[in-house]
N, C-alpha and C positions, 0 to 999 in steps of 0.2 A: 674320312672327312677332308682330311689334307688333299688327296689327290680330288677329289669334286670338287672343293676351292679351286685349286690350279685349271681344273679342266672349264671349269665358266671363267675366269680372269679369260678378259681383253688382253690380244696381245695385239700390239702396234709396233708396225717399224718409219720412224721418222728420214726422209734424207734431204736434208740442207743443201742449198747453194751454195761454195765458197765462194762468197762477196758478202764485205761484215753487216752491209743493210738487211740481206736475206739472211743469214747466217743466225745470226743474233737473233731474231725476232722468236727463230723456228725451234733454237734449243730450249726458249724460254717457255715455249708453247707445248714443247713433247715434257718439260718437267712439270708441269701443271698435271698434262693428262696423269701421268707418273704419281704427283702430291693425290690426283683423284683414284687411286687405285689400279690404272693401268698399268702392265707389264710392256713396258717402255725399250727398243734397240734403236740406237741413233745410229746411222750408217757414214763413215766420213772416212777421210783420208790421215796420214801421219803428222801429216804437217798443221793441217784444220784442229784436229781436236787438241793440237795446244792449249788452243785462248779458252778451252772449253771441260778439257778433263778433271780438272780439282771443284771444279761446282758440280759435277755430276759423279762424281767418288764421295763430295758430301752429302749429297741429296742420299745415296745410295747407304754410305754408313749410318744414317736417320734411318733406315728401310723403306724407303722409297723403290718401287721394282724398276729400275733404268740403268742402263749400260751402254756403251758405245763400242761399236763395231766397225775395226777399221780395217780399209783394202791401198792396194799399194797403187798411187798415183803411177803413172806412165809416162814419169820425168827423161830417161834415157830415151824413148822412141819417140817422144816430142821434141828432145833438144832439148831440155831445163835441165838446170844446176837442182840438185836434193833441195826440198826445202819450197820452190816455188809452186805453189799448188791455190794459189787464191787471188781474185782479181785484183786484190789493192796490191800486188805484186809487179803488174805488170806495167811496166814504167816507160814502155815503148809499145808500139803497135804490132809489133813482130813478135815479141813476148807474149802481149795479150793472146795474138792470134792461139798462138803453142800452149798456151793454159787451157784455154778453151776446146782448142783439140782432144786436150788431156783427158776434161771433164767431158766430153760427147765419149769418150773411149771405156769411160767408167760404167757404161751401160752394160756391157754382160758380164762384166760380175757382179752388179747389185741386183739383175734379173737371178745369174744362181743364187745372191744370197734370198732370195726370196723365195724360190724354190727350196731352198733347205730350209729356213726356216718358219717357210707356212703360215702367216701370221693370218687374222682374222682382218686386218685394215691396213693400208699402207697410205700416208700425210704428206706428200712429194711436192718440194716446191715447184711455182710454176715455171719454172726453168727445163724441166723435165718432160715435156709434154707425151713421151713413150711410154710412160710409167702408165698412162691411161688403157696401155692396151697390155702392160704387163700383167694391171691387177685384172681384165676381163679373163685372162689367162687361167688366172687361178683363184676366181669367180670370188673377187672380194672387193669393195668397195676403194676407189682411190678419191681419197680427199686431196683439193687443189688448195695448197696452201699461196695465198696472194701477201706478200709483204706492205702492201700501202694500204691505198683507201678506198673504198668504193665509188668516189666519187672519180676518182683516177679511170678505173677499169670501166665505169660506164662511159665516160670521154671517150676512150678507146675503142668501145664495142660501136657508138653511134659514129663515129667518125671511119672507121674502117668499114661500117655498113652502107651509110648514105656519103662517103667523100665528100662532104662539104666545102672544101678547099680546091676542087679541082676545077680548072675553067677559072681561076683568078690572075686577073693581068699581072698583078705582082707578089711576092711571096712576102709583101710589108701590109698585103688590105684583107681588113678583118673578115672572118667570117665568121655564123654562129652555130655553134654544138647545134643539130638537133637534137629533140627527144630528151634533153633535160629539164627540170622545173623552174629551172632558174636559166634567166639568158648571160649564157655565158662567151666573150668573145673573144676568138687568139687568133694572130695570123700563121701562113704555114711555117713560116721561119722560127716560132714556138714549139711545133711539136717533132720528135724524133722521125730522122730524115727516111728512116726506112718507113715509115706512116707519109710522109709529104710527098713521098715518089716511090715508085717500084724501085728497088735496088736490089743485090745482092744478098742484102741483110732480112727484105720484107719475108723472104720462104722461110727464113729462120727463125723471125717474129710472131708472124700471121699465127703457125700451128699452135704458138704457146699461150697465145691468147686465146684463142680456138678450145683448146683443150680444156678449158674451166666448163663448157657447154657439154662436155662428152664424159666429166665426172660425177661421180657421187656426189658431191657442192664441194661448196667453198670456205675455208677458214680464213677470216680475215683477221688481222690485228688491229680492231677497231673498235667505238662501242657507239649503244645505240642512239644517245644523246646527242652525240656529235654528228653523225652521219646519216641520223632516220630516213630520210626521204631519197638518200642513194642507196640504201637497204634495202628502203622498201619499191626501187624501182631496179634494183638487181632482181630481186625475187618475181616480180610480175613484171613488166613489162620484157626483160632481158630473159624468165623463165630460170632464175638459177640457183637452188634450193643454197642457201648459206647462214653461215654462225657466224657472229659477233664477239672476239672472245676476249679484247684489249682492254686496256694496256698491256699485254703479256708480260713485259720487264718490268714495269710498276706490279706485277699481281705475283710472280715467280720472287721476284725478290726484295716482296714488302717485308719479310721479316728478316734480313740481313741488309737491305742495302744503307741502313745509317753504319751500321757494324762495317762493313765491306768499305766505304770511303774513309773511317776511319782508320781502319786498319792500313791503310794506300797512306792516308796521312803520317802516319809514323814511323810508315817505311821510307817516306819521299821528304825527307827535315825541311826542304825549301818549299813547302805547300803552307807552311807555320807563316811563311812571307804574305803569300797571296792572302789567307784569311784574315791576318792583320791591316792589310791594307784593306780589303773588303768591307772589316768593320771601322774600319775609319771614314767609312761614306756613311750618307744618312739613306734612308730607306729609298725602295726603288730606284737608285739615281747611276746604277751602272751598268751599262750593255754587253751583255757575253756575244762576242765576234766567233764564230766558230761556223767553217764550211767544209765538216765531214770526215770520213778517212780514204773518197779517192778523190777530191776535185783536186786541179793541179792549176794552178794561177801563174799568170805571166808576170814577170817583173813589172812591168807597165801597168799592171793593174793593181798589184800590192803596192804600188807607191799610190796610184789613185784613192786608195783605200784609206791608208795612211793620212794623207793629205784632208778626206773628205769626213773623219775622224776627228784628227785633230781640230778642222776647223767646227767641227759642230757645236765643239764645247762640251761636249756630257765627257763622262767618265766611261771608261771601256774596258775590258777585258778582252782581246784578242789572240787567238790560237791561230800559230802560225807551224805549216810543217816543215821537219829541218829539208826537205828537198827543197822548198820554197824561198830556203834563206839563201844570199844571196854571197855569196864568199869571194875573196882578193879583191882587186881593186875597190869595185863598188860596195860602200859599207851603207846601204843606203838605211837599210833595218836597223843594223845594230845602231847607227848614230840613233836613231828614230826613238829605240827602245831607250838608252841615253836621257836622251830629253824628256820622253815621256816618263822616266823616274825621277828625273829633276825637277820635272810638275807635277808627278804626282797623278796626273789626272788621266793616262794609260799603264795597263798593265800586260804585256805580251810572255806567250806561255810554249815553248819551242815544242810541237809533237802531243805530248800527252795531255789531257787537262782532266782535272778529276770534275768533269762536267754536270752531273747530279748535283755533288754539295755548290758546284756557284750558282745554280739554275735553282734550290733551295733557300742560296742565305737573302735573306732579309735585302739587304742591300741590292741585288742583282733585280732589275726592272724592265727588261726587255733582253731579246734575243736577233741577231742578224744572223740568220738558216738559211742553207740552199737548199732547203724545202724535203728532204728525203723525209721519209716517213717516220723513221726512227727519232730524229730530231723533235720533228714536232712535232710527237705525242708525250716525249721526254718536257719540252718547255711549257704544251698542256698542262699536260701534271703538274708543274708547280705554277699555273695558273698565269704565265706569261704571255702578253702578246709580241709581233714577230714582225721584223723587215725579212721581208721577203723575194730571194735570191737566186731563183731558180738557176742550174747548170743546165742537167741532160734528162732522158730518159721521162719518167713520167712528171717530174718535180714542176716543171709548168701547169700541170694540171693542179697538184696541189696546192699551187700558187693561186689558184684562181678560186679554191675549194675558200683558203686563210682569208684573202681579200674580198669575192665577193661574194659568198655563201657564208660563211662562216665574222665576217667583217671583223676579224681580231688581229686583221695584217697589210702591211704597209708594202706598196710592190718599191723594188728600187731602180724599174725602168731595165730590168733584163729580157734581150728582145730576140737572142739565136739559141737553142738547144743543138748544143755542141756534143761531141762526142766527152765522157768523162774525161780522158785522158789526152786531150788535143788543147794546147794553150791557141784563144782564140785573140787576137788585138783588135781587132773590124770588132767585136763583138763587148767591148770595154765599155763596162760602166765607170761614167766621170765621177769628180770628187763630188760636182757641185750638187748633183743628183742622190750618193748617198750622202752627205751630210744634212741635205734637206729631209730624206724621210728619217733620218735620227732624230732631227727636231720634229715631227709630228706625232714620230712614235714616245719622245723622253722628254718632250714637251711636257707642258700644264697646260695646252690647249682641251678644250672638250672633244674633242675625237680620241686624243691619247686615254681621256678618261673616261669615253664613253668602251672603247676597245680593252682596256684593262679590266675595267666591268664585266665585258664579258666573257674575256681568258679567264678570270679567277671562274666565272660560275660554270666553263667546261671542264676547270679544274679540279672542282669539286666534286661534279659527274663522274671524272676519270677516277676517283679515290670511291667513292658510290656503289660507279658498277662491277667491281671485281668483291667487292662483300660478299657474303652470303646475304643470299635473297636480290641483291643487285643483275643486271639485267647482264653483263658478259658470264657471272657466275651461274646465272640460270641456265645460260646457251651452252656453255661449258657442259653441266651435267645433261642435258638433256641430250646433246650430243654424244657423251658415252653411256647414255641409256640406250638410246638408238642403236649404237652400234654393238652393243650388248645384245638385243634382239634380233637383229642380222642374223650372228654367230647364232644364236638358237635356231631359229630358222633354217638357218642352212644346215645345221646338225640334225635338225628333223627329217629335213629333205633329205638327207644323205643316209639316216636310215632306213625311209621307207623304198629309197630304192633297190 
């Protein structure tokens, strides 16, 4: 009986991006398949599965079937020090480059590890676009795991089809998406430079978006309330069979994440600061400042910030990272943090923020995001609406998903998509610009309260569809029913031959 169990269990091997937007989403998504019966191997490196081993030793001591399998980064023949093995690493262009090398280098030994251990599906982020012809290899299904939104990846696919940008006298005059249901319109200087012009980057682009067309489908971290109509124009017009399976991080760790921020609280004594001050506001009236774990901001413009903050009047919470802070002569922050504990009315947080419980409490009423995916399905959930801050990569797109599909977000006039790691000055947002969309967003005007309205009731969806009988939970199982019948299939096939 035991060995028939083991021989029908799904076995799955997950392998993650090292960069913590992809990263994250993906570990959250292989321990779901795992809580559903899956026989779960996460494939990563020594330095990666840090942030990630003791949540997957728990799951495992509960008997969940998931483990992690790791291979040795190729820090010595790229030039890195032990240790640097993940994009929020890479603190120069020269670095970046050599990480990257690192991770293209890791392809034949995740190809052998797939050859030893034979699995019946392999869930490859879309960073890996080879993995589509590893799994025809050895004739099993690769799911294309997409970290954002659909709304994102259709941008993409009608923009790199029809180049609607191309032929325009300036890289500042609009042009509009084709092929979406809504008009939507950005100039070239919005979207990623290797999509605005052929460059060296585009052949390294092109295949990875490519690759979602050439798999088994698509898992997105998304759900259906929120994204219906870029769902349902992924799958017909674009032809690209996909699941809906989000929030992953709201659905993986609904039943520890109050446990998990408390437990960070007792460890961190000065968190007991920020919650006191937190409930010493009245409801809604404080904005969590937070732009991610790789944007990297100029002085010039965290004083802009600062400045356009302070003059708004609301109350803040801003996450600031220590590369960011500004040391010797110019105290420009630390005076800043000074004053704003002298009023009372900012709160800055050096590096970490325990971002769930402020994005939770009562008090906290809005969020200023650079739009990554992760963020704002996290301020979703707790029913926030959002200034909206786009940096690089797809995050303009999702900017236009919050503001004009979605109408739960405030843009703050961000107008170049930069490389993540390049402080741009030409490309500065003034004070006067975000203090204005703080007051529209934390306002009591009727748009802040018509857009609140509708953050709480996608909030509520997000909490909804991961239930059982809810609509990511549904996609969830039918998707390892699916691939339950594969595996038969193919075992039929393999004996009648």
């Amino acid at each position: 009986m035991e060995s028939q169990q083991s021989h029908n269990q799904l076995n799955v091997i997950f392998v993650p991006y090292p960069s913590p937007g992809h990263m994250i989403p993906m570990i959250d998504t292989a321990r779901l398949f795992a809580k559903h019966g899956v026989s779960v191997i996460i494939i990563t490196t020594h330095a990666n599965v840090s942030s990630f081993q003791k949540t997957i030793d728990t799951d495992f001591s509960l008997g969940y079937p998931i483990k992690t399998h790791l291979i040795q980064f190729p820090s010595a023949q790229v030039g890195l020090p032990d240790g640097v093995e993940n994009l929020k690493d890479g603190t120069s262009n020269e670095i970046l480059d050599k990480i990257t090398r690192g991770i293209r280098m890791l392809q034949d030994p995740i190809e052998v590890l797939f050859q030893e251990f034979q699995p019946d599906c392999i869930v490859t982020d879309m960073m890996y676009p080879w993995t589509v012809e590893a799994a025809a290899k050895l004739g099993i299904p690769r799911i294309h795991f997409y970290s954002s939104s659909y709304f994102s990846n259709c941008a993409f696919h009608f923009i790199m089809k029809y180049r609607p940008h191309d032929g325009l006298v300036s890289d500042t005059q609009k042009f509009t998406i084709p092929g979406l249901p809504h008009t939507i319109e950005m100039t070239p200087l919005q979207i990623p430079d290797w999509l605005r012009e052929k460059n060296p980057a585009t052949a390294y682009f092109e295949p990875i978006y490519k690759s979602g067309e050439k798999s088994y489908g698509t898992l997105y971290n998304s759900f259906h309330d929120l994204e219906s109509d870029y769902e349902k124009l992924s799958k017909t017009t674009m032809g690209i069979k996909s699941w809906s399976v989000g929030p992953v991080s709201a659905w993986a760790n609904k039943d520890d994440q109050k446990k998990g921020n408390k437990d960070h609280l007792e460890e961190l004594g000065e968190e007991a600061e920020l919650l006191n001050w937190l409930k010493s506001k009245e409801n809604e009236s404080v904005l969590y400042v937070s732009f991610g774990s790789l944007t990297r901001l100029s002085h010039t413009q965290l004083v802009e910030i600062a400045h356009g903050l302070e003059n708004s009047g609301h109350n803040f919470i801003w996450v600031v990272r220590k590369n960011d802070r500004d040391e010797g002569e110019n105290r420009f922050l630390q005076d800043f943090e000074q004053r704003m504990k002298e009023s009372k009315m900012g709160y800055i947080i050096w590096n970490w923020a325990p971002q769930l419980l402020i994005l939770d409490h009562p008090s906290t009423g809005g969020i200023v995001t650079h739009c990554g995916w992760n963020s704002i399905l996290e301020s979703l959930n707790a029913g926030l609406p959002m200034i909206a801050w786009p940096m690089f990569a797809e995050q303009f797109f999702n900017e236009k998903l919050l503001v004009d599909v979605l109408k739960i977000g405030v843009p703050v006039g961000a107008k170049e998509n930069k490389s993540w790691n390049s402080i741009c000055v030409e490309a500065m947002v003034r004070r006067e610009e975000i203090a204005k969309a703080v007051e529209i967003l934390m306002g009591s005007g009727q748009e802040s309260k018509e857009m609140r309205m509708r953050a709480k009731k996608f909030g509520d969806a997000a909490k909804r569809t991961i239930e059982e009988g809810g609509h990511s939970y549904k996609n969830l199982i039918q998707l390892v029913d699916e691939l339950k019948s594969l595996k038969k299939s193919k075992a039929f096939i393999d004996k009648t031959d």
